[in-house]
N, CA, C and O atoms as CSV, one atom per row, in Angstrom:
chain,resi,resn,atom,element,x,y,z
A,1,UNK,N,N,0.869,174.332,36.731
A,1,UNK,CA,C,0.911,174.131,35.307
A,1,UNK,C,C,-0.482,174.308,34.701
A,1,UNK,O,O,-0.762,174.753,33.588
A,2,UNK,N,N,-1.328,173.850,35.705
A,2,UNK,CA,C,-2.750,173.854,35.015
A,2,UNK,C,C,-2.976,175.192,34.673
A,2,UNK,O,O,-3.151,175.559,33.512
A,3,UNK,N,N,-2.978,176.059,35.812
A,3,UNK,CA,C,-3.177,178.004,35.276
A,3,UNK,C,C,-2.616,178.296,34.408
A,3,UNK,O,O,-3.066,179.262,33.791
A,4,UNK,N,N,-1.458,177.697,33.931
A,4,UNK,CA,C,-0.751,178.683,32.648
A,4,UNK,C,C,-1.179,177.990,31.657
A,4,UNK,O,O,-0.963,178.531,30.573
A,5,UNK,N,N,-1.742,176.930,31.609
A,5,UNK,CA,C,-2.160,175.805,30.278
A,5,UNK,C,C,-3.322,176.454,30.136
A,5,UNK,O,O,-3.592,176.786,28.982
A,6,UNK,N,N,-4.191,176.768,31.092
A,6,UNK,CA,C,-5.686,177.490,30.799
A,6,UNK,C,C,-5.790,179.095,30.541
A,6,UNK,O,O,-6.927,179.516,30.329
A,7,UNK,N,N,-4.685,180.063,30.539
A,7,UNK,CA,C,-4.856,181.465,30.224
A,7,UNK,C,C,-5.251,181.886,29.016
A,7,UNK,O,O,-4.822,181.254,28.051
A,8,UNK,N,N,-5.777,182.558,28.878
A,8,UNK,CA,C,-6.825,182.830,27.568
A,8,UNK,C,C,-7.104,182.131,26.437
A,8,UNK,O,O,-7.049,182.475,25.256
A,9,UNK,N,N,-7.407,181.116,26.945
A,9,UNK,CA,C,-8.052,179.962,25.962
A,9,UNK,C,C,-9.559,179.540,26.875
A,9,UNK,O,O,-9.942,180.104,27.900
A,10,UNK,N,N,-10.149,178.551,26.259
A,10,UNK,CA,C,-11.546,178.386,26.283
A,10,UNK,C,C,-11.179,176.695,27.607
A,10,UNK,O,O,-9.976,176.456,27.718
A,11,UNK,N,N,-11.909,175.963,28.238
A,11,UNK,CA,C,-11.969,175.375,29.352
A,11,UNK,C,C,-11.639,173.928,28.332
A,11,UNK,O,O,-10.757,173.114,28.608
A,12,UNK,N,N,-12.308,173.858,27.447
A,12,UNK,CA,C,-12.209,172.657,26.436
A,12,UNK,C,C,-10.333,172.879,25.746
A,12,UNK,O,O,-9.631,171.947,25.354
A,13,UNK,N,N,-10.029,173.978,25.775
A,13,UNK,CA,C,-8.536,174.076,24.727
A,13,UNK,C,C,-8.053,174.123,26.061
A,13,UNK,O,O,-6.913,174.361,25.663
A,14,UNK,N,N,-7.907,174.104,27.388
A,14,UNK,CA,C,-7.380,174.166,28.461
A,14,UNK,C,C,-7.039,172.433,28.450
A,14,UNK,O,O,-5.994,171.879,28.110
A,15,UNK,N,N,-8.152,171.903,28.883
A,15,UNK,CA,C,-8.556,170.146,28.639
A,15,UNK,C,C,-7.278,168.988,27.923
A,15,UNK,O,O,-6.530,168.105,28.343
A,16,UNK,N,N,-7.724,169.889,26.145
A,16,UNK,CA,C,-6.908,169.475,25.758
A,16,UNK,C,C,-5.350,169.408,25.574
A,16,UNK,O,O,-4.654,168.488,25.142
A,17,UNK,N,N,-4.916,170.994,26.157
A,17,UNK,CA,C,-3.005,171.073,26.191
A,17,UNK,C,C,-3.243,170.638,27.812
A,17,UNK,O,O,-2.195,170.286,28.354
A,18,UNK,N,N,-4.235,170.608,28.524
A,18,UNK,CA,C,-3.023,169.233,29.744
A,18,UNK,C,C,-3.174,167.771,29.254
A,18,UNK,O,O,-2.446,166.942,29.800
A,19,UNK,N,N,-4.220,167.261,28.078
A,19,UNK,CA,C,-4.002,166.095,28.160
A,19,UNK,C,C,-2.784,165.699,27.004
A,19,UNK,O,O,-2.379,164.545,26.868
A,20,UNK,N,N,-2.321,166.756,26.272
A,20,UNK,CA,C,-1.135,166.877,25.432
A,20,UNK,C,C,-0.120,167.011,26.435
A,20,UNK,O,O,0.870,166.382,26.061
A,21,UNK,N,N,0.022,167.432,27.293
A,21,UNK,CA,C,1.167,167.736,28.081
A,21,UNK,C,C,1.321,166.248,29.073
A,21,UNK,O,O,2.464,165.959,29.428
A,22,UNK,N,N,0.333,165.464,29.440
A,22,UNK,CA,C,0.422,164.470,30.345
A,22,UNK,C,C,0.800,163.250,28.961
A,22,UNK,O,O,1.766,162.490,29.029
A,23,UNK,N,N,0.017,163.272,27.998
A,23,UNK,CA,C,0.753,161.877,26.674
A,23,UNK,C,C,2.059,162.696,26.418
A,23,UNK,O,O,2.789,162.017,25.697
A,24,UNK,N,N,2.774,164.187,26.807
A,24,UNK,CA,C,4.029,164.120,26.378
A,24,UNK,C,C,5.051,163.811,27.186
A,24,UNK,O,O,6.051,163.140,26.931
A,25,UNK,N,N,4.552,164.651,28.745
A,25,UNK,CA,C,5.610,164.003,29.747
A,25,UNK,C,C,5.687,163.266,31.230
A,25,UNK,O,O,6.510,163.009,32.108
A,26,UNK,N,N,3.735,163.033,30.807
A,26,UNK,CA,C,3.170,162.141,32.139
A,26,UNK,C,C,4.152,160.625,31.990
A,26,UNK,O,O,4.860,160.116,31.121
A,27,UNK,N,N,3.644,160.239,33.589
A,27,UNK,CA,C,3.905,158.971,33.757
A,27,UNK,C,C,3.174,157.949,33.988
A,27,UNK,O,O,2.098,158.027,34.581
A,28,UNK,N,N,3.808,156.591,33.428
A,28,UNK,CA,C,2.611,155.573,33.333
A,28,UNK,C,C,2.306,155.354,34.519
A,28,UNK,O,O,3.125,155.695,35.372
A,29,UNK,N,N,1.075,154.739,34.930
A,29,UNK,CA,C,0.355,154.430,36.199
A,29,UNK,C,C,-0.333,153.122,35.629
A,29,UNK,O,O,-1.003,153.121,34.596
A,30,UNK,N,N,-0.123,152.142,36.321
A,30,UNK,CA,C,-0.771,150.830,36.423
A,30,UNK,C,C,-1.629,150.578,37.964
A,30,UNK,O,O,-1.026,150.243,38.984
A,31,UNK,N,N,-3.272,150.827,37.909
A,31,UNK,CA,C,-3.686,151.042,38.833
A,31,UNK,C,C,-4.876,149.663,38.707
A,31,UNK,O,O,-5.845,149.847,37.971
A,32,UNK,N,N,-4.729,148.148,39.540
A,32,UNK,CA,C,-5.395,147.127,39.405
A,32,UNK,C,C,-7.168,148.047,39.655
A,32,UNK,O,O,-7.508,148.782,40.582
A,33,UNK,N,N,-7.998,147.587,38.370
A,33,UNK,CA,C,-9.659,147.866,38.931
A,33,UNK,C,C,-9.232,149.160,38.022
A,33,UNK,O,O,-10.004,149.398,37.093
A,34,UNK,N,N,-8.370,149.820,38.133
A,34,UNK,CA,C,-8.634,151.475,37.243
A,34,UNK,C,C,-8.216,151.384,36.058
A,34,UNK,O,O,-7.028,151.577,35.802
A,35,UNK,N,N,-8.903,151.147,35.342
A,35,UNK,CA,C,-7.780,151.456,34.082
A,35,UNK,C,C,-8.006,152.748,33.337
A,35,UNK,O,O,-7.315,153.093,32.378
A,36,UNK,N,N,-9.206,153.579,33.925
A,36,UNK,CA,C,-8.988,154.915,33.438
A,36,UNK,C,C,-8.441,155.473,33.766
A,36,UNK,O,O,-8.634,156.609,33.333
A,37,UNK,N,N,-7.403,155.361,34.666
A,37,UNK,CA,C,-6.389,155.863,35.413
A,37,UNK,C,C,-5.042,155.553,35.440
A,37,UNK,O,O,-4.297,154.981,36.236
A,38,UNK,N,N,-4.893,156.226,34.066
A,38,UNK,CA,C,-3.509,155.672,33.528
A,38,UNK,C,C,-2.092,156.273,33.246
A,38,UNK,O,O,-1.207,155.548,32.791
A,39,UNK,N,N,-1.844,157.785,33.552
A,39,UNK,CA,C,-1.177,158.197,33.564
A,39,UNK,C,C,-1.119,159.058,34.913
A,39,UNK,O,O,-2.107,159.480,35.514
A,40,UNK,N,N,0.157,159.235,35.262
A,40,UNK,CA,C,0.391,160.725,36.427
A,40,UNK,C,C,0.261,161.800,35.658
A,40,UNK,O,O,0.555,161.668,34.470
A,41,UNK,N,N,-0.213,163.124,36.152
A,41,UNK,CA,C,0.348,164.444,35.453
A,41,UNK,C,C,1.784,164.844,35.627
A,41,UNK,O,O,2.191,164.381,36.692
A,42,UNK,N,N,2.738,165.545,34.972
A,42,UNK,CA,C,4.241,165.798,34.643
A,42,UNK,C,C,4.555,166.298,36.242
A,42,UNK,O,O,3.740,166.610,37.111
A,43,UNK,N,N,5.782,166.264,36.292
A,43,UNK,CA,C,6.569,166.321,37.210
A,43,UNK,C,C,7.490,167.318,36.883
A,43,UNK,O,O,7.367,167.736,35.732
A,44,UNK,N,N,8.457,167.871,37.612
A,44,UNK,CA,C,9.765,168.514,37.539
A,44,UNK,C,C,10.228,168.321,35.963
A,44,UNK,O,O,10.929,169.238,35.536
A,45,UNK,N,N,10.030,167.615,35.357
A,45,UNK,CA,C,10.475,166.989,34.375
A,45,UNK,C,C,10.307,167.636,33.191
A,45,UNK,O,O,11.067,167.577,32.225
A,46,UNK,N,N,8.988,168.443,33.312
A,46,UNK,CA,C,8.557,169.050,32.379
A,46,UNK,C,C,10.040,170.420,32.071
A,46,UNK,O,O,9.848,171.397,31.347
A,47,UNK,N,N,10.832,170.265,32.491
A,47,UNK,CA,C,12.105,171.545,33.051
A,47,UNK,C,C,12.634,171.088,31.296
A,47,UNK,O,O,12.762,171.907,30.386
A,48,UNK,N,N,12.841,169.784,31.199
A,48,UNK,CA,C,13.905,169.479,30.332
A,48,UNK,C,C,13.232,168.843,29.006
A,48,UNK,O,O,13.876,168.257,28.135
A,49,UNK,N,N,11.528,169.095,28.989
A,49,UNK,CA,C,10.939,168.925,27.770
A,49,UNK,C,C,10.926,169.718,26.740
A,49,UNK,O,O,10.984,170.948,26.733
A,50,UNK,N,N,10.823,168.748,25.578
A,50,UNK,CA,C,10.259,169.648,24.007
A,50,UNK,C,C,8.954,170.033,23.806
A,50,UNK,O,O,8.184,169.451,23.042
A,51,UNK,N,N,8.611,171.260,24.652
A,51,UNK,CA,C,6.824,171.970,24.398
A,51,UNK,C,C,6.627,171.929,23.130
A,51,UNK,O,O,5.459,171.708,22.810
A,52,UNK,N,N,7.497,172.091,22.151
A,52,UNK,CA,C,6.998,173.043,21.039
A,52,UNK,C,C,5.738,171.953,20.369
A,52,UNK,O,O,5.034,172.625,19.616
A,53,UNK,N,N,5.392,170.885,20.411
A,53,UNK,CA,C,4.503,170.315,20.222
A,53,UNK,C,C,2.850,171.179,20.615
A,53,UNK,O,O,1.860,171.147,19.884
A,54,UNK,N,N,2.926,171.681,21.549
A,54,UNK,CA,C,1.967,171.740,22.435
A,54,UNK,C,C,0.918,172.973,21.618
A,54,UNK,O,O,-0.215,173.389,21.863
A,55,UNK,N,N,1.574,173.176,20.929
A,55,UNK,CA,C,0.995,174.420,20.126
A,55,UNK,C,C,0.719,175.632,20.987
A,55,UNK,O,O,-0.467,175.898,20.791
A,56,UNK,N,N,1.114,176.299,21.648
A,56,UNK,CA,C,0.571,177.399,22.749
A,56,UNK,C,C,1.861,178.465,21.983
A,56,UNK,O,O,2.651,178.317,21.050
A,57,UNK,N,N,1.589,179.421,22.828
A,57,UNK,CA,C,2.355,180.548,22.546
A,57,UNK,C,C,3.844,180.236,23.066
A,57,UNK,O,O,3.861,179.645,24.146
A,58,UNK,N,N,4.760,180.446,22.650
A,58,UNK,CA,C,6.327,180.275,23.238
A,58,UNK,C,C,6.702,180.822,24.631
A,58,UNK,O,O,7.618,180.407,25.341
A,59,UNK,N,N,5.773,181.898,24.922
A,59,UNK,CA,C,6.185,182.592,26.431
A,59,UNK,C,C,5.797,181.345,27.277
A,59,UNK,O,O,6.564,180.828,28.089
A,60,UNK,N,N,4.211,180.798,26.943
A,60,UNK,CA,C,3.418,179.951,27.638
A,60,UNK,C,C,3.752,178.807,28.142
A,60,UNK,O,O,3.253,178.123,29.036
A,61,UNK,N,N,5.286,178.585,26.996
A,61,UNK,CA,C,5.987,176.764,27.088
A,61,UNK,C,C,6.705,177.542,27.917
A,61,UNK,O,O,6.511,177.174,29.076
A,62,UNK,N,N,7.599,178.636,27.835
A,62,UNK,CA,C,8.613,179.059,28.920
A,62,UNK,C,C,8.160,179.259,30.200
A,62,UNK,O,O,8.720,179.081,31.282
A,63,UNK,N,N,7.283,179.576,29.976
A,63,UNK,CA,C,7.016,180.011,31.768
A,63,UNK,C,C,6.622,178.247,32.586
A,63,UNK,O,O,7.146,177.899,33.644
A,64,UNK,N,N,5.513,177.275,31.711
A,64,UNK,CA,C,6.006,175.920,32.213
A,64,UNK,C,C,7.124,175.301,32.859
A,64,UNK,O,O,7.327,174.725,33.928
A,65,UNK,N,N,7.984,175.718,31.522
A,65,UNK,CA,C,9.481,174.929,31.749
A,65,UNK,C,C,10.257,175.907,32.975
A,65,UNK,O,O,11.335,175.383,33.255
A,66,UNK,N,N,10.023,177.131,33.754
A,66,UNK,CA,C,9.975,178.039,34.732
A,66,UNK,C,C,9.442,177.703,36.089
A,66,UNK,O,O,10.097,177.693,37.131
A,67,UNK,N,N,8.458,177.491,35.978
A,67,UNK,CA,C,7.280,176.275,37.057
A,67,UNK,C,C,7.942,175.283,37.163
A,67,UNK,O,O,7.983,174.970,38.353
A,68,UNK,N,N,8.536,174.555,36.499
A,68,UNK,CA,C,9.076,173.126,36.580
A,68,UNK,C,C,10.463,173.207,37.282
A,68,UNK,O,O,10.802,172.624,38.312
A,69,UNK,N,N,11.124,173.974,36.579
A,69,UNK,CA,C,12.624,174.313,37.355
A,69,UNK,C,C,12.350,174.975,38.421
A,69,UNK,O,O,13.284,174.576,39.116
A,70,UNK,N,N,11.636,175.859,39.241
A,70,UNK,CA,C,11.346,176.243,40.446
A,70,UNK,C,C,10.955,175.446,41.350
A,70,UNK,O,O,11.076,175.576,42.568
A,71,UNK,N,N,10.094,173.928,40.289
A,71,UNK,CA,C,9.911,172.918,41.896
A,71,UNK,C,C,11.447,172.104,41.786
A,71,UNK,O,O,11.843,171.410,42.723
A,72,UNK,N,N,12.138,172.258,40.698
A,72,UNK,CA,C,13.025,171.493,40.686
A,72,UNK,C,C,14.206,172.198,42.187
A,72,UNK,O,O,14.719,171.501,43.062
A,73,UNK,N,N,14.306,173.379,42.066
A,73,UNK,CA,C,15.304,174.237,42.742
A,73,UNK,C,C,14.719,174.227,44.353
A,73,UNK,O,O,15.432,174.344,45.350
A,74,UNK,N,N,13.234,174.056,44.341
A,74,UNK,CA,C,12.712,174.246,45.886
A,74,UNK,C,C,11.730,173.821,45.912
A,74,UNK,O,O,10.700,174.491,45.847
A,75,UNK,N,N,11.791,172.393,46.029
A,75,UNK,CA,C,10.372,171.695,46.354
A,75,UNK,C,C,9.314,172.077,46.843
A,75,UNK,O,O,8.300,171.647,46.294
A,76,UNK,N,N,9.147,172.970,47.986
A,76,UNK,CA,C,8.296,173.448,48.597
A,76,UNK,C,C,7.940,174.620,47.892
A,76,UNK,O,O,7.245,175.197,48.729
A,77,UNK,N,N,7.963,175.206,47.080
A,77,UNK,CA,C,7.792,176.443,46.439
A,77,UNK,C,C,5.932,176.496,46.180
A,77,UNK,O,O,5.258,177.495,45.926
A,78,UNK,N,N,5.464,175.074,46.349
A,78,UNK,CA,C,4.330,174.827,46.219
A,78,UNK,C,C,3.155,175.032,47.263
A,78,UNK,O,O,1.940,175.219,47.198
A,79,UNK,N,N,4.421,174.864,48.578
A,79,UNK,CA,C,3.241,174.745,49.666
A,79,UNK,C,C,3.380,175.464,50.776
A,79,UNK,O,O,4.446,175.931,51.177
A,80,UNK,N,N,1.566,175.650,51.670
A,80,UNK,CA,C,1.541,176.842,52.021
A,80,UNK,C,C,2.680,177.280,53.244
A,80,UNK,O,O,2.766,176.241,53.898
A,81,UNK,N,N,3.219,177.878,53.618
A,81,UNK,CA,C,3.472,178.460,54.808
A,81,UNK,C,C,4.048,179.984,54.852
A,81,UNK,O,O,4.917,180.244,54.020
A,82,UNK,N,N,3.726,180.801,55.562
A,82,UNK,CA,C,3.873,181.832,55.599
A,82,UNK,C,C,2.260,182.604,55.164
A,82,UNK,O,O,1.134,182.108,55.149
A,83,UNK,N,N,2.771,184.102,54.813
A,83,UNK,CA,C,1.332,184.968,54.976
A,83,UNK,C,C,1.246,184.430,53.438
A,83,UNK,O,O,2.213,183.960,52.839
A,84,UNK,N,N,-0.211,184.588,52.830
A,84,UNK,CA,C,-0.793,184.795,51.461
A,84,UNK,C,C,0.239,185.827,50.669
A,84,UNK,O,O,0.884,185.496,49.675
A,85,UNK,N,N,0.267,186.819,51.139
A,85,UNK,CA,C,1.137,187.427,50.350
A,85,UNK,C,C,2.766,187.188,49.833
A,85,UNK,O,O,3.255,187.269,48.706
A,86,UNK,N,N,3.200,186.954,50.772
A,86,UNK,CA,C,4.208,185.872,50.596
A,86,UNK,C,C,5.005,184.821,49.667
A,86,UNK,O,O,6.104,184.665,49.134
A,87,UNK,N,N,3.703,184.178,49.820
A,87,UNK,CA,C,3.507,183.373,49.012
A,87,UNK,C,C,3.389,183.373,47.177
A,87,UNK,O,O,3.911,182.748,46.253
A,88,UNK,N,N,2.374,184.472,47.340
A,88,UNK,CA,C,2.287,184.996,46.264
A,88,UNK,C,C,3.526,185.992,45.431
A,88,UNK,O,O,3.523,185.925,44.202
A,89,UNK,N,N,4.380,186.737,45.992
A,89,UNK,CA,C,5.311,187.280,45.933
A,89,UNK,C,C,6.622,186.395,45.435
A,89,UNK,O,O,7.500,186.736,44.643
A,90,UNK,N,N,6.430,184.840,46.338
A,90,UNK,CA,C,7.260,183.593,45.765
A,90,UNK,C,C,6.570,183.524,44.733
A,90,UNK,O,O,7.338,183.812,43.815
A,91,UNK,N,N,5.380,183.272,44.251
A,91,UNK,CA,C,5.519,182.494,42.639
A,91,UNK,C,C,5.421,183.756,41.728
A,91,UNK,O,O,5.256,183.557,40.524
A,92,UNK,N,N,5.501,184.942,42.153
A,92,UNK,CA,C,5.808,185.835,40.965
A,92,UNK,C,C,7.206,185.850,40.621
A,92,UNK,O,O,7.741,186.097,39.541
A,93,UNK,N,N,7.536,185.642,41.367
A,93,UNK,CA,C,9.391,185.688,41.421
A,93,UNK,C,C,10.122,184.579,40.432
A,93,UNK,O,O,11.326,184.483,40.194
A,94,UNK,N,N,8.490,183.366,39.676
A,94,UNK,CA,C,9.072,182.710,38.858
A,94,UNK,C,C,8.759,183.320,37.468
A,94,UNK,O,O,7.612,183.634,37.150
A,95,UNK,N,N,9.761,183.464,36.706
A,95,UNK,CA,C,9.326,184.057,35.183
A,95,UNK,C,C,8.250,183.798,34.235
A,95,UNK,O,O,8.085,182.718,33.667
A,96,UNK,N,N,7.609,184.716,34.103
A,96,UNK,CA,C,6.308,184.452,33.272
A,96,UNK,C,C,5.351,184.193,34.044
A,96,UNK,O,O,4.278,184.074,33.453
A,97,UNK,N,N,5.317,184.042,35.274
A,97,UNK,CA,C,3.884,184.348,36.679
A,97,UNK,C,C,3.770,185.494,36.763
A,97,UNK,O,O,4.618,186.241,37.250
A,98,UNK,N,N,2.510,185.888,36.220
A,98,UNK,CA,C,1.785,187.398,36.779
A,98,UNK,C,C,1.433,187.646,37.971
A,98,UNK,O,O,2.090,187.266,38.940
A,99,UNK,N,N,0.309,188.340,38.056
A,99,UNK,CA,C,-0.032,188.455,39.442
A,99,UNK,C,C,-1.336,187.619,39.475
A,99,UNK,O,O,-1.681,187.069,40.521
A,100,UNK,N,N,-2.138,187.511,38.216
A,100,UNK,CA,C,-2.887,186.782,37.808
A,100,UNK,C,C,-2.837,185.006,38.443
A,100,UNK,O,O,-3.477,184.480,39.353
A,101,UNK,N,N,-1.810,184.457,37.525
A,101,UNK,CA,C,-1.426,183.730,37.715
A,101,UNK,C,C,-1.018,182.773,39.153
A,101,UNK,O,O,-1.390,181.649,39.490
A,102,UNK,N,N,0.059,183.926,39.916
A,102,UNK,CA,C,-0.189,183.499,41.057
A,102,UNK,C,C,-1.323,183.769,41.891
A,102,UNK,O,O,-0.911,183.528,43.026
A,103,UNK,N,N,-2.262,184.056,41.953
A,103,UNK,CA,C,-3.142,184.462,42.546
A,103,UNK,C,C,-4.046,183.276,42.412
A,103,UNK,O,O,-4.861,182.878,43.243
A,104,UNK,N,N,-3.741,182.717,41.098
A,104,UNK,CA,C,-5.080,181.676,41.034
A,104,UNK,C,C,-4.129,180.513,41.715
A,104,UNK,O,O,-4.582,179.859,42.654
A,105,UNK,N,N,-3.113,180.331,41.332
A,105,UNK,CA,C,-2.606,179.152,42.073
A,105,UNK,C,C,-2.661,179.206,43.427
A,105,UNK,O,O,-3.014,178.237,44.099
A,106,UNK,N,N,-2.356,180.210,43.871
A,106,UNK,CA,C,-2.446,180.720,45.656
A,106,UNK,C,C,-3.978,180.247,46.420
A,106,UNK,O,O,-4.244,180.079,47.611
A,107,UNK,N,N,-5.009,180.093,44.919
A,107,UNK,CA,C,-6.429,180.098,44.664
A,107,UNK,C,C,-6.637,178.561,45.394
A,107,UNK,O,O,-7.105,178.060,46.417
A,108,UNK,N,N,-6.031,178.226,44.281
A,108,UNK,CA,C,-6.164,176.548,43.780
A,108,UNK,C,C,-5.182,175.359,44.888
A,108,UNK,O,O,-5.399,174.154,45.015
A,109,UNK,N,N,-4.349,175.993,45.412
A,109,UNK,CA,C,-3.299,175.235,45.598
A,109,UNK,C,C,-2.607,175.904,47.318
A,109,UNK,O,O,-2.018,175.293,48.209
A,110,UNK,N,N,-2.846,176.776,47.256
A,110,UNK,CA,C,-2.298,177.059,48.896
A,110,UNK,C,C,-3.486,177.433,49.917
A,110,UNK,O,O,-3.236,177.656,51.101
C-alpha cells in the first residue's frame, strides 16, 4: 500500500495519504509505555473502504482496494518464495501494479 500511496507525489504527500489512510481504516492499538503508538496500519480491510476521502487519483484508490482483495484472496501473495521473477509476475497480476510498482515492493518487502 505504501508504493502506491507514494507514486508521483513528493515523500511529505506520501506521509500524509498513509497517515489519512491509517485515521481512516487503521486499528486502535493500546500499547502500556507507548502512547505514540497508537494505531495499526490497514489490513485486508482496506478491500471494503470509502477512499474517496483520500484525495488521490481514482485509479490510485482502485488499485489499493486491488492490493487489499489480493491479500484477502491469498494471504501469502506477500511473501517471498519462489524466483524474484515470479514473484514479481504475482503482483503484476494484481490490477493497477506496474512493473514499477512491483518491483519496488519485491524491493521493500520480499
Amino acid at each position: 500500500m505504501r508504493a502506491v500511496l507514494g507514486q508521483q507525489v513528493t515523500l511529505e504527500a506520501a506521509r500524509r495519504l498513509c497517515g489519512q489512510l491509517v485515521a481512516l481504516c487503521g486499528q486502535r492499538l493500546l500499547v502500556p509505555g507507548l502512547p505514540q503508538l497508537s494505531m495499526l496500519f490497514p489490513d485486508a480491510r482496506v478491500a471494503a473502504a470509502d477512499l474517496s476521502s483520500l484525495g488521490m487519483p481514482s485509479a490510485r484508490r482502485r488499485t489499493l482496494k486491488a492490493l487489499a482483495t489480493a491479500a484477502l484472496a491469498d494471504p501469502l501473495i506477500f511473501h517471498a518464495f519462489g524466483s524474484i521473477e515470479a514473484a514479481v509476475a504475482r503482483l503484476r497480476s494484481i490490477r493497477g501494479v506496474g512493473d514499477w510498482t512491483a518491483q519496488y515492493i519485491a524491493l521493500r518487502a520480499l
